[in-house]
N, C-alpha and C positions, 0 to 999 in steps of 0.2 A: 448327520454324518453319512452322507451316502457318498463319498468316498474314502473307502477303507486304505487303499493303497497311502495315502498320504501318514496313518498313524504308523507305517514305515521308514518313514522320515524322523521322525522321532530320535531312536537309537543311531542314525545314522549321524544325527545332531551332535547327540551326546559323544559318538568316536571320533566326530572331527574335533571338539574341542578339547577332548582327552590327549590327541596326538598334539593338537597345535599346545598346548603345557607344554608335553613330554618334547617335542623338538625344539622348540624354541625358548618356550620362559623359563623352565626345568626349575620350576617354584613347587612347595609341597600341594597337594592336590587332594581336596576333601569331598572322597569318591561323593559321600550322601548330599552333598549341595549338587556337584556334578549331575548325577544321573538322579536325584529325585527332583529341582530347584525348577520351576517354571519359567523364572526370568532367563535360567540361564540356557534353559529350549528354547525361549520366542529366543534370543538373541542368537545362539547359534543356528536357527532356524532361517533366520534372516541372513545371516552369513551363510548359509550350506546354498540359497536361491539366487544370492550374490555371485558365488561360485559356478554355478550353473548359468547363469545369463552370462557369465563373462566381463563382470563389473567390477571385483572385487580386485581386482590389481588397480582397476582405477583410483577406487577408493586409498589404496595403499599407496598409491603415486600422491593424490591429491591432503592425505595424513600429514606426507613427507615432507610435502615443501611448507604447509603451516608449519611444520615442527622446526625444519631450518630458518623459516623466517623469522621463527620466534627466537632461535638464539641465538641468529647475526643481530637483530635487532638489540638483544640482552648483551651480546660479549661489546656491542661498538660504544655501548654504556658506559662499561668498566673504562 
């Protein structure tokens, strides 16, 4: 670990995925999985670097239309 600066990232992981609950899902929120849970650092980790490259709206564009296509496809069913 010779760079220390990066175990700054860390906590910074854990406050994004705190806020993104608290504004958006406003689901109940189990501090000890949150801020002790390793999965849930790589994967916030990996979203806070997504954020910072300027990807992650991509990703959120490219979510949306799988997500519509899935349920024009599902409603022209009915």
């Amino acid at each position: 670990m010779q760079n220390f600066w990066l175990l700054l990232g860390l906590p910074l992981t854990q406050l994004l995925g705190l806020t993104g609950h608290f504004l958006f899902e406003r689901s109940h929120i189990d501090l000890q999985d949150a801020v002790f849970s390793w999965q849930a650092s790589y994967c916030l980790g990996k979203m806070l670097i997504r954020i910072l490259m300027d990807k992650y709206r991509d990703d959120i564009r490219q979510r949306q239309e799988i997500l519509n296509n899935y349920l024009s496809n599902n409603y022209a069913n009915i």
